[in-house]
SERO-4910 file (N, C-alpha, C, O; in steps of 0.05 Angstrom, whole numbers):
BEGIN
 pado doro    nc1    nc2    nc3   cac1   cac2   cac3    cc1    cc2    cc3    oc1    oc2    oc3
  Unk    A     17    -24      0      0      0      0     17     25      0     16     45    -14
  Unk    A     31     19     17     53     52     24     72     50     -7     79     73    -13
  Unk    A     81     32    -27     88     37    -44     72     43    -64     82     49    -85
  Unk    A     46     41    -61     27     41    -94     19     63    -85     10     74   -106
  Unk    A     15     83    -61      9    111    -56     35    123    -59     27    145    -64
  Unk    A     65    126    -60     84    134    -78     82    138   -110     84    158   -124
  Unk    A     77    106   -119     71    106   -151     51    123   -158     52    133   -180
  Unk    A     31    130   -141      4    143   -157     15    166   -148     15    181   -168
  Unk    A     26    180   -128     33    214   -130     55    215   -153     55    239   -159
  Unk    A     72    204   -169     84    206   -185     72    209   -207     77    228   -221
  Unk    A     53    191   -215     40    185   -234     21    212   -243     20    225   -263
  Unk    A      9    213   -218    -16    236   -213    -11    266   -219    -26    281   -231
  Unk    A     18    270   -205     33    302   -201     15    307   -177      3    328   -173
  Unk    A     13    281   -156      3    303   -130     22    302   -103     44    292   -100
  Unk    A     12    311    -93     30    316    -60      9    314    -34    -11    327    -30
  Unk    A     21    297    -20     -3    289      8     18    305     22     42    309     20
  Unk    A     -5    313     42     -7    342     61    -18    324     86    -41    315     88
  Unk    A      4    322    104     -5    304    142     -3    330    163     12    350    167
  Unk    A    -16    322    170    -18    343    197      0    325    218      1    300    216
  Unk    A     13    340    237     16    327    257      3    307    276     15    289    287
  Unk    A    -26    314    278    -32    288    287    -45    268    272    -65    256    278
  Unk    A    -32    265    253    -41    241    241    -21    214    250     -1    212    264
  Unk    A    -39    189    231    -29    167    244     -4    165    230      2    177    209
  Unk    A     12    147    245     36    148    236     49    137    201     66    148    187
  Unk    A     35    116    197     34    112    168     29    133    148     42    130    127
  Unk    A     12    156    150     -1    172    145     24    184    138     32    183    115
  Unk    A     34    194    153     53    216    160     82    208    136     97    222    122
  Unk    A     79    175    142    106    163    130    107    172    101    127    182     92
  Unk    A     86    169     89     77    170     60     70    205     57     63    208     34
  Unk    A     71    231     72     65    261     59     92    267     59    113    261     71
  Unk    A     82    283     36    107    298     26    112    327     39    130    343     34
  Unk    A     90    327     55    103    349     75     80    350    103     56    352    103
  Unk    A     99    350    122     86    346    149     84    373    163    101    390    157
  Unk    A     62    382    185     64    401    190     41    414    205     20    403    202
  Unk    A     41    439    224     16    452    235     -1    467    208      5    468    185
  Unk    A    -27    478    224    -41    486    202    -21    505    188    -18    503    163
  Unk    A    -10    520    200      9    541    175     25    526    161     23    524    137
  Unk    A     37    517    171     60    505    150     42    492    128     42    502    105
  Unk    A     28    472    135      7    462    108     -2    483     96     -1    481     71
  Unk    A    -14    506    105    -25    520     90     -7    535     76    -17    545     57
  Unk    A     24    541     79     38    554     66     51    539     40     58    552     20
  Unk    A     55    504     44     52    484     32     41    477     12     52    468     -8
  Unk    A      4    482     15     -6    484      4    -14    507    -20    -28    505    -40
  Unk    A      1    529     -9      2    550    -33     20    551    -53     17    560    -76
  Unk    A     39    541    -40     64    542    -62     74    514    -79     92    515    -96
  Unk    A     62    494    -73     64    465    -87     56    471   -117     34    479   -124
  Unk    A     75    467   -131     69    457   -162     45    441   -176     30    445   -196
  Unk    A     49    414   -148     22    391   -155      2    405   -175     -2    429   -179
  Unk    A     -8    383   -188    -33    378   -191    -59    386   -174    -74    406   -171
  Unk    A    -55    354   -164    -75    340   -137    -65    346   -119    -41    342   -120
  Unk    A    -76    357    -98    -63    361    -61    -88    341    -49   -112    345    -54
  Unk    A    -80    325    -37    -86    300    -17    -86    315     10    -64    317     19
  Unk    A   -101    322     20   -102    332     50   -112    312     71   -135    304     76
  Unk    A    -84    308     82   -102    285    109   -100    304    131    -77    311    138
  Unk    A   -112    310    138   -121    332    166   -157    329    162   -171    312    150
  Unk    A   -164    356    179   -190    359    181   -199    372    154   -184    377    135
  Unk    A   -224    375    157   -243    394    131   -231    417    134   -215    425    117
  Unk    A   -236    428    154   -225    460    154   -200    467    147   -197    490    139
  Unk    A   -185    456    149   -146    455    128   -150    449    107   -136    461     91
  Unk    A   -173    421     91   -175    423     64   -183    445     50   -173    451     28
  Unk    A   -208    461     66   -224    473     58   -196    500     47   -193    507     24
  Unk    A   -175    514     76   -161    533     66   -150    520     42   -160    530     22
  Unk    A   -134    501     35   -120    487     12   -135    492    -12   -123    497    -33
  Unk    A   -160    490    -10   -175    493    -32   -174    529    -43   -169    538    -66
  Unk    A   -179    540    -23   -179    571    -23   -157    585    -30   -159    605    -45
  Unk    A   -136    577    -21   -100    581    -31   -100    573    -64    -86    585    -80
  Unk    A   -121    546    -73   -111    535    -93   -129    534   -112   -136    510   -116
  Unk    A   -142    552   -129   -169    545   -134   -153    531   -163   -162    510   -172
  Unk    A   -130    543   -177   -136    529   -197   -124    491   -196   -122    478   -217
  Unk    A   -119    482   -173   -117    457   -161   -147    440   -151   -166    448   -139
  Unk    A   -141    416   -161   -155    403   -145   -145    389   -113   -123    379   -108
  Unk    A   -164    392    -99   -163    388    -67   -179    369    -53   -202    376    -49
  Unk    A   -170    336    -42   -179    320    -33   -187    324    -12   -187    347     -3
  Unk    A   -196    304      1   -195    302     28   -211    266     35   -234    258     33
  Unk    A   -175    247     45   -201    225     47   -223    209     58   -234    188     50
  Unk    A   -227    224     76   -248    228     95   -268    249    100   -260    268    113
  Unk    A   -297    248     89   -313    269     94   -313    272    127   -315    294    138
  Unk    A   -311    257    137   -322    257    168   -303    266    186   -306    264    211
  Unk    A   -279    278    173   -261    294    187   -265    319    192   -256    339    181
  Unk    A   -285    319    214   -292    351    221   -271    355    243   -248    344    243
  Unk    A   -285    377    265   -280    394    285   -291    404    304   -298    427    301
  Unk    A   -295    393    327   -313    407    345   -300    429    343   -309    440    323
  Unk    A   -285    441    352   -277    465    349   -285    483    332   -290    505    342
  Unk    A   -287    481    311   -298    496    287   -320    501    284   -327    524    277
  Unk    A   -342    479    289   -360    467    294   -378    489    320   -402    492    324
  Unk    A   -362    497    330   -379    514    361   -379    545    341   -386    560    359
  Unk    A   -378    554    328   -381    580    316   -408    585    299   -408    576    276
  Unk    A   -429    599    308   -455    610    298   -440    633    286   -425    650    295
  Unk    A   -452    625    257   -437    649    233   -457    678    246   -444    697    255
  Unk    A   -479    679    246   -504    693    250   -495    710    267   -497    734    264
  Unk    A   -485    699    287   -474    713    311   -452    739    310   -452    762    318
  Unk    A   -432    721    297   -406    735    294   -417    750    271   -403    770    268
  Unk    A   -439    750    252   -449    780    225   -465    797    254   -475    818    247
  Unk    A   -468    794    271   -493    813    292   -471    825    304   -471    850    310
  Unk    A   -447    807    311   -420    827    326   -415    848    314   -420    870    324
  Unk    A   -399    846    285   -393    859    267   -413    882    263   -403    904    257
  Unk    A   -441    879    265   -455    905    256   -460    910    287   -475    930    287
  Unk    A   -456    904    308   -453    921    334   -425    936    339   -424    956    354
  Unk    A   -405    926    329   -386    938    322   -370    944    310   -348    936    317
  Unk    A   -372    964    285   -371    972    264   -339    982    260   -330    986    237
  Unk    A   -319    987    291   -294    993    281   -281    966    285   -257    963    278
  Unk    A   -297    944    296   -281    915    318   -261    907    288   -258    914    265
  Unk    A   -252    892    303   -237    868    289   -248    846    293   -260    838    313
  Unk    A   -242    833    272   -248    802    274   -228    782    271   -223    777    247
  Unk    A   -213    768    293   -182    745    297   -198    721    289   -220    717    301
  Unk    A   -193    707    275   -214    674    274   -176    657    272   -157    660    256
  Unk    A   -179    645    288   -164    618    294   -166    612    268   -183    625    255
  Unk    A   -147    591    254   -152    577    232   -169    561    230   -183    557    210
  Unk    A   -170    542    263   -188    511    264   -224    532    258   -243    532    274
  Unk    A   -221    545    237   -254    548    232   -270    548    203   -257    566    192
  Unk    A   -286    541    187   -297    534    167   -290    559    153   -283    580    164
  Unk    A   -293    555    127   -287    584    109   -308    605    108   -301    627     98
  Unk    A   -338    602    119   -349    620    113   -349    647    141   -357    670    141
  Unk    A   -335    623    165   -330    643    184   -296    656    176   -290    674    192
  Unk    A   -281    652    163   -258    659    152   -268    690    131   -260    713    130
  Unk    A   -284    678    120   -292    702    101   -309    723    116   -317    739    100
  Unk    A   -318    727    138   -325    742    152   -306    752    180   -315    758    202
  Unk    A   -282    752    173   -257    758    189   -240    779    178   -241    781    153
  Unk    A   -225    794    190   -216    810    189   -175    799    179   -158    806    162
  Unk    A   -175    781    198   -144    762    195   -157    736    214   -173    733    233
  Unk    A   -140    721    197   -136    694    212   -118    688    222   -102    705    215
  Unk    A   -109    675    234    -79    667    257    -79    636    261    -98    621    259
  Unk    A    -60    632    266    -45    605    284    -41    612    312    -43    633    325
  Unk    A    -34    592    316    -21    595    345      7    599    343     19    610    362
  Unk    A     18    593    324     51    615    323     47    649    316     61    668    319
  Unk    A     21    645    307     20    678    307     -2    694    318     -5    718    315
  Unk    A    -16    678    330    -31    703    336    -27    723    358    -45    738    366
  Unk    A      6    725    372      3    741    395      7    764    374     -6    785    376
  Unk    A     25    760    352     30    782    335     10    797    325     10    821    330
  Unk    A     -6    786    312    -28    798    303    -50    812    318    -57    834    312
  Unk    A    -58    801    334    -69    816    365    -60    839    370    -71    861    370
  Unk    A    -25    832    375    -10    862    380    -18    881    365    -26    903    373
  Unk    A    -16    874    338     -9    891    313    -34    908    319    -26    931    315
  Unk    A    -65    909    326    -84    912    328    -86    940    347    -82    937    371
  Unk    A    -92    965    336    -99    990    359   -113    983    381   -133    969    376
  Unk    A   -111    987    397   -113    979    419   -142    989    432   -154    979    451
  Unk    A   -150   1015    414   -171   1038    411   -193   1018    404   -216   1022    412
  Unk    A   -185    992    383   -213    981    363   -221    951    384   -204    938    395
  Unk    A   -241    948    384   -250    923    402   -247    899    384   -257    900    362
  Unk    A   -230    873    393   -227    848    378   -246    829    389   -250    832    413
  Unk    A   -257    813    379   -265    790    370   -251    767    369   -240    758    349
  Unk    A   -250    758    389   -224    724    381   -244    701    374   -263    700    389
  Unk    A   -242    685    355   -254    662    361   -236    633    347   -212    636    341
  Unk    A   -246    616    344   -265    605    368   -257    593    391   -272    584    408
  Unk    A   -224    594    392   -224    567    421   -215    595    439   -199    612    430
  Unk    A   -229    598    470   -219    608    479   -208    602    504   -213    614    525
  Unk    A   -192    584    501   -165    579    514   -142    591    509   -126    598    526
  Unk    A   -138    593    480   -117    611    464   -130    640    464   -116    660    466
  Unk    A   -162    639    460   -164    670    471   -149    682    498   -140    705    499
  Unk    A   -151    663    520   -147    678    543   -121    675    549   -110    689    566
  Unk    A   -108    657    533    -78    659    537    -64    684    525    -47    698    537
  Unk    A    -72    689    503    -69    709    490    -80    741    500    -67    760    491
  Unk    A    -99    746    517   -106    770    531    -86    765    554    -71    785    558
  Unk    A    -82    747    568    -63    747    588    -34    749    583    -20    760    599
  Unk    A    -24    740    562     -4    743    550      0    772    544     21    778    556
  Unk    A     -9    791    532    -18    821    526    -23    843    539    -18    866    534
  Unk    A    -41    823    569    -52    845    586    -74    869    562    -77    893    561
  Unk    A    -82    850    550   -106    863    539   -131    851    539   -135    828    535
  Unk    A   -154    874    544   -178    861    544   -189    853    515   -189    872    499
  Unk    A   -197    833    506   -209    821    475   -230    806    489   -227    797    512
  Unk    A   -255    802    470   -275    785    471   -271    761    457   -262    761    434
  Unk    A   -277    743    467   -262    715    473   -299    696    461   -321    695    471
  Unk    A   -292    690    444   -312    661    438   -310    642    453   -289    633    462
  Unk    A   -340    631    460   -337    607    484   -331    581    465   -349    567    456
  Unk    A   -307    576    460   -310    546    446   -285    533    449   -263    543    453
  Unk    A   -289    512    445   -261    499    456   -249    475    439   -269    461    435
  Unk    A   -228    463    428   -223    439    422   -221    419    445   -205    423    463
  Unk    A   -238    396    444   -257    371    469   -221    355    472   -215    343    493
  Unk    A   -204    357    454   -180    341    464   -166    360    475   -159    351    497
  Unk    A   -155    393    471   -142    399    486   -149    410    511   -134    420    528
  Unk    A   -183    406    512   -191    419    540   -191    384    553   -209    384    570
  Unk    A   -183    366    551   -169    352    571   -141    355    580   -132    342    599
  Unk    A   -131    368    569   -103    383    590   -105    402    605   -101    427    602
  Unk    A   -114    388    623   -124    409    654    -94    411    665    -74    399    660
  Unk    A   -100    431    682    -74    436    699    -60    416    715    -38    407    715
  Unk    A    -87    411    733    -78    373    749    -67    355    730    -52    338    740
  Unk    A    -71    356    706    -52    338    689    -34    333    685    -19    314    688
  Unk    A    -34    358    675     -6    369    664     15    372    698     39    366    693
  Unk    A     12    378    720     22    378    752     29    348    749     49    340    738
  Unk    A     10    332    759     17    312    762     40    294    743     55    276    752
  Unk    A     39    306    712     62    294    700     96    302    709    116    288    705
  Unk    A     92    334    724    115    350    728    125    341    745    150    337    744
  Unk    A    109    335    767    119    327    796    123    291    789    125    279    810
  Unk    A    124    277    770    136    258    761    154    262    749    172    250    761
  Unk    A    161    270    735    179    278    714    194    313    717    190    330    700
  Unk    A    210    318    745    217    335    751    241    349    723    244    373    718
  Unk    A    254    327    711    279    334    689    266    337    671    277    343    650
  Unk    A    239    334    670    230    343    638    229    370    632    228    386    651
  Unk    A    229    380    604    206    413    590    195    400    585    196    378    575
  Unk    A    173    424    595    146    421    593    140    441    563    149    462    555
  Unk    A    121    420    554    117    437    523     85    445    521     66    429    523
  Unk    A     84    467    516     54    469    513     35    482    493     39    505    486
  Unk    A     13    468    483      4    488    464    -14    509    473    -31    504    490
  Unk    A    -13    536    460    -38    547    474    -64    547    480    -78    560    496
  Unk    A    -69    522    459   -101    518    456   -107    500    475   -129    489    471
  Unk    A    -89    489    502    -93    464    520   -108    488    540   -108    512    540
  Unk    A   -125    460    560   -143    476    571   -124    483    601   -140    490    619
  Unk    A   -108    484    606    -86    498    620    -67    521    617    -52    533    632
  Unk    A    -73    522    594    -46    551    576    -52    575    598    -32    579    612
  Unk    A    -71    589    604    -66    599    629    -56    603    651    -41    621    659
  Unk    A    -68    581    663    -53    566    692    -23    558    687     -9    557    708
  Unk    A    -11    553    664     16    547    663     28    579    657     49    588    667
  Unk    A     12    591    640     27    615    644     40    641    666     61    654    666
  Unk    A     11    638    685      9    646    717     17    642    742     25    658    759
  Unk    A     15    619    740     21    602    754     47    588    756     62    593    774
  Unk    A     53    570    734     68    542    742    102    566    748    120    560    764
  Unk    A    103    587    732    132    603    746    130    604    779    151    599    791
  Unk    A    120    607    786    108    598    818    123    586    830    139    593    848
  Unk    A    116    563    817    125    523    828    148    526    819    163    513    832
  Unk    A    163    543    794    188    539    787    195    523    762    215    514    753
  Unk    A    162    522    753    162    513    728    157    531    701    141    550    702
  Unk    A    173    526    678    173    553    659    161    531    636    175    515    624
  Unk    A    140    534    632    136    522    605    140    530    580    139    555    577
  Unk    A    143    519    562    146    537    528    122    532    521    112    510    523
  Unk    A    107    559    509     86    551    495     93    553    467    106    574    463
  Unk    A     91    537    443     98    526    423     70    518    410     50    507    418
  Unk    A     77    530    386     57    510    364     67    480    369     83    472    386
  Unk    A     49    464    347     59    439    338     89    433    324    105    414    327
  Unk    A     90    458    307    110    459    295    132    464    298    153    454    290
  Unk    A    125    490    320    148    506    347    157    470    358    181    464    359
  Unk    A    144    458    363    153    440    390    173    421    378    194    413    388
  Unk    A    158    413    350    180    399    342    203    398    339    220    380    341
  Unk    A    206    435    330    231    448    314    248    454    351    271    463    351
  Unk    A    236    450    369    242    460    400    264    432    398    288    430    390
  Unk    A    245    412    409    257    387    416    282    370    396    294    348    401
  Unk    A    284    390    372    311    389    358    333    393    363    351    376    360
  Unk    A    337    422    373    355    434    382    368    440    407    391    450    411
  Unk    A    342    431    431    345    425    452    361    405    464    356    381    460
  Unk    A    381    412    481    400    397    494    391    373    518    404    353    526
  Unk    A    357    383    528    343    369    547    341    335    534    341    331    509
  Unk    A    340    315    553    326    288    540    301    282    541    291    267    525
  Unk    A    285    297    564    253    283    562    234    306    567    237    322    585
  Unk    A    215    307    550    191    324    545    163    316    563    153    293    565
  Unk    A    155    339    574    129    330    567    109    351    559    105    374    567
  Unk    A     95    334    537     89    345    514     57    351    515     44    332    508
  Unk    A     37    378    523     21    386    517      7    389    501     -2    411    497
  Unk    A     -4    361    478    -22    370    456    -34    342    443    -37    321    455
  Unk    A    -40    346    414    -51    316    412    -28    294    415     -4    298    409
  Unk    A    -36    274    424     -5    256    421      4    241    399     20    222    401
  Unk    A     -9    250    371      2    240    349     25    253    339     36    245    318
  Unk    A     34    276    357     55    291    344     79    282    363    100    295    364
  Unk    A     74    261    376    107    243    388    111    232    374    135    227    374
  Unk    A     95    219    350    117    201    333    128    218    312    141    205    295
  Unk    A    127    244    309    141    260    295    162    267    306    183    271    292
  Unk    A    161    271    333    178    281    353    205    255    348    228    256    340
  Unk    A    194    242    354    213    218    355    224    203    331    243    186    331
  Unk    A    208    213    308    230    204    285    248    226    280    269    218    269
  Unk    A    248    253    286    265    269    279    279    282    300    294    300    293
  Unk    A    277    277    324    293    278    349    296    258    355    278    254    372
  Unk    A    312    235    352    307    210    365    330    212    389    348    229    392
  Unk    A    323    185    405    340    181    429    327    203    452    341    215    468
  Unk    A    305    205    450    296    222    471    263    210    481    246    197    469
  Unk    A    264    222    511    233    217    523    212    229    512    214    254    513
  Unk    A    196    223    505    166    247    505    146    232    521    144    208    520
  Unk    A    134    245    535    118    239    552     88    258    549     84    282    553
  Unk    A     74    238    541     45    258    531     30    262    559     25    244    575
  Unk    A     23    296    562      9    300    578    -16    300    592    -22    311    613
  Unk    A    -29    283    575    -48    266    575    -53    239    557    -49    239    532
  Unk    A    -59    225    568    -53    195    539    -83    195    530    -89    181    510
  Unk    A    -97    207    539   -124    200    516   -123    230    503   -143    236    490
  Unk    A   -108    243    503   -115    268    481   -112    254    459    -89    251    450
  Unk    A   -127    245    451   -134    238    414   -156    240    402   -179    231    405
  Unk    A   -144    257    383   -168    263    363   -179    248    346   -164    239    328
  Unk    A   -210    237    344   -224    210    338   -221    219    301   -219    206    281
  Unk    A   -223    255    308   -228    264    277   -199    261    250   -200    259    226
  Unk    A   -180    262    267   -150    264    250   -145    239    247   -131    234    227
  Unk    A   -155    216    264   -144    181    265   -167    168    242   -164    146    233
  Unk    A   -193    187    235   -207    183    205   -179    168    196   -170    149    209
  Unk    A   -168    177    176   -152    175    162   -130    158    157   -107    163    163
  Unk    A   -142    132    143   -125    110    137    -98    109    111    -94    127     94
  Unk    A    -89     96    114    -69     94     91    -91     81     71   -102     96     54
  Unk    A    -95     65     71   -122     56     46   -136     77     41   -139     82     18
  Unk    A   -150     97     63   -171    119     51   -144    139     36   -153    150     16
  Unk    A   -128    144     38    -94    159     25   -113    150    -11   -129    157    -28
  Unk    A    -91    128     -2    -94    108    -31   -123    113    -47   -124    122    -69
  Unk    A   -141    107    -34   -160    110    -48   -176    133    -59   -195    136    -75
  Unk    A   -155    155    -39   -165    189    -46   -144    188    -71   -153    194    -94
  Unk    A   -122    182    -68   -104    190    -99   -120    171   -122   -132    183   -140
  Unk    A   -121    151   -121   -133    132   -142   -155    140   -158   -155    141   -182
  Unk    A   -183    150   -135   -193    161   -148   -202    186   -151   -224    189   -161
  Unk    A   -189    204   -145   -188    227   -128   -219    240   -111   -233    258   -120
  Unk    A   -221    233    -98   -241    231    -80   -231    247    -51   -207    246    -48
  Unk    A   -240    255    -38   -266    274    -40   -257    300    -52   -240    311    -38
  Unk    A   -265    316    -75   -263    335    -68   -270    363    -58   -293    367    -66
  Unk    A   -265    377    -48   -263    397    -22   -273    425    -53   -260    427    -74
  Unk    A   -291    438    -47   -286    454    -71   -301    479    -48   -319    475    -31
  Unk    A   -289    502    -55   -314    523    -32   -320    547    -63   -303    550    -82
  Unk    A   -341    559    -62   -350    580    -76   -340    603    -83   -339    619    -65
  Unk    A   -331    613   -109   -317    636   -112   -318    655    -95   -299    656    -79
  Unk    A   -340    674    -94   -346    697    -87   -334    692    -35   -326    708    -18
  Unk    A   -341    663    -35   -331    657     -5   -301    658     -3   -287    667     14
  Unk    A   -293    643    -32   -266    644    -32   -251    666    -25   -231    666    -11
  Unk    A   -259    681    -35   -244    705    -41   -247    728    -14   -230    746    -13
  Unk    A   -266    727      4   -268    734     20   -243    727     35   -225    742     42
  Unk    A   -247    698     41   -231    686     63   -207    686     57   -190    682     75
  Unk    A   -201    691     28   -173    684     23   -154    712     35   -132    710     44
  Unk    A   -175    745     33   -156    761     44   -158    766     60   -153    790     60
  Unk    A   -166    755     95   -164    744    121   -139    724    117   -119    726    131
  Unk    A   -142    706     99   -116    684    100    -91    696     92    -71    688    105
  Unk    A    -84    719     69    -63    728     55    -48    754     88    -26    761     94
  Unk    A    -77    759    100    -61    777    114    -46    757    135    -22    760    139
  Unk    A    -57    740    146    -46    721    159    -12    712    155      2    705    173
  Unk    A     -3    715    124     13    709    119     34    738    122     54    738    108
  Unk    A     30    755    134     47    777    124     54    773    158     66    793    166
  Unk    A     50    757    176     58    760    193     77    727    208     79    721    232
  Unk    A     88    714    183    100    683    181    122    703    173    144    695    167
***
């Protein structure tokens, strides 16, 4: 299988796109691994043909928007997002006409039509920047997870309005969790993403106890645990991104800070559904001009700050 999904991206002119938490096979077979930015930056500049997106809908969906004159898979319809998923478009058009100078921050993890009603989009490697960048005079809008909202106002010492929504795997990295791994594992870094349901409490707090965590994208952590002289991690986020960790840092601990953070939605994605998305190129991901184009200059500004 892992060699007849080689032969067909050759054949095809396409390129498979893994997210970090995908399964490990998954991962073995893309031609480029990575957090939502990096894919999405990936996905703009690839030659391909076909782009194979194994992640969620909402990363196909940008791929598609970056790529209109590309075709864009995805081999699993059923790779949603709660996270994305908690955002009433209705809502966020009633914000916007209550506040006519606000801004609108939308997280990436969100569908394109709340993208196209945004002002910029962000990552978690960027959105303290972008926030910053923001007069301080105009009222923001964060959505949707606000865990990284409130890490990000605390981080700032600025007040922003924060969407109630959360990703269901990283709000199991409670603080007690993540404690209890430390006070086991006193020689570890602690790695954290902002979107865990602790990014606060570790920011406030754990200097306290004498603990300094890094908060890190997916991508941050990897590129961390490279260059880092430490041997054992423990690692704040989904735990499909230790076997990345560990093929390209090897000889080291990772220790996931919770062992059921797994996402039911990213483990969709088989090496057979791969195969069977290049073969026959299935599903594809297509979103509407006039949305496109919206969302794309929320996404382009996004990029002026990578």
């Amino acid at each position: 299988m892992f060699e007849e999904v080689i032969k067909l991206k050759r054949e095809k002119n396409a390129v498979v796109l893994a997210h970090n938490y995908q399964r490990p096979e998954v991962q073995d077979v893309a031609d480029f691994i990575g957090d939502s930015l990096n894919l999405s930056l990936a996905a703009r500049n690839t030659p391909a043909r076909l782009v194979v997106f194994a992640g969620v809908y909402f990363m196909a969906e940008t791929a598609a928007v970056l790529n209109p004159q590309k075709k864009v898979v995805i081999p699993d319809l059923g790779a949603g997002c709660s996270l994305a998923s908690s955002v009433d478009v209705e809502k966020v058009k009633k914000w916007r006409e209550k506040n006519p100078n606000g801004v609108v921050v939308s997280y990436i993890n969100t569908y394109v039509d709340v993208k196209a009603l945004s002002d910029y989009v962000c990552t978690s490697a960027n959105c303290l920047k972008i926030v910053e960048s923001i007069p301080r005079d105009r009222p923001v809008l964060f959505l949707p997870d606000k865990y990284l909202g409130m890490y990000i106002a605390a981080k700032l010492g600025r007040e922003i309005e924060i969407w109630d929504g959360e990703c269901h795997v990283h709000a199991k990295l409670t603080t007690p969790a993540i404690l209890t791994k430390v006070k086991l594992h006193r020689d570890a870094e602690v790695l954290v993403h902002p979107e865990c349901g602790c990014g606060t409490a570790c920011l406030l707090e754990f200097p306290k106890l004498g603990v300094e965590p890094k908060f890190l994208s997916t991508e941050g952590m990897v590129n961390y645990v490279k260059r880092s002289p430490s041997k054992r991690f423990i690692v704040a986020t989904e735990t499909g991104i230790i076997y990345r960790m560990a093929r390209e840092a090897p000889g080291k601990d990772y220790i996931p800070a919770a062992e059921d953070a797994v996402c039911e939605y990213m483990k969709l994605t088989t090496l057979e559904k791969v195969y069977r998305s290049l073969r026959d190129e299935i599903y594809v991901v297509s979103v509407p001009r006039d949305l496109a184009e919206r969302a794309r200059l929320a996404i382009e500004r996004m990029f002026q700050f990578t």
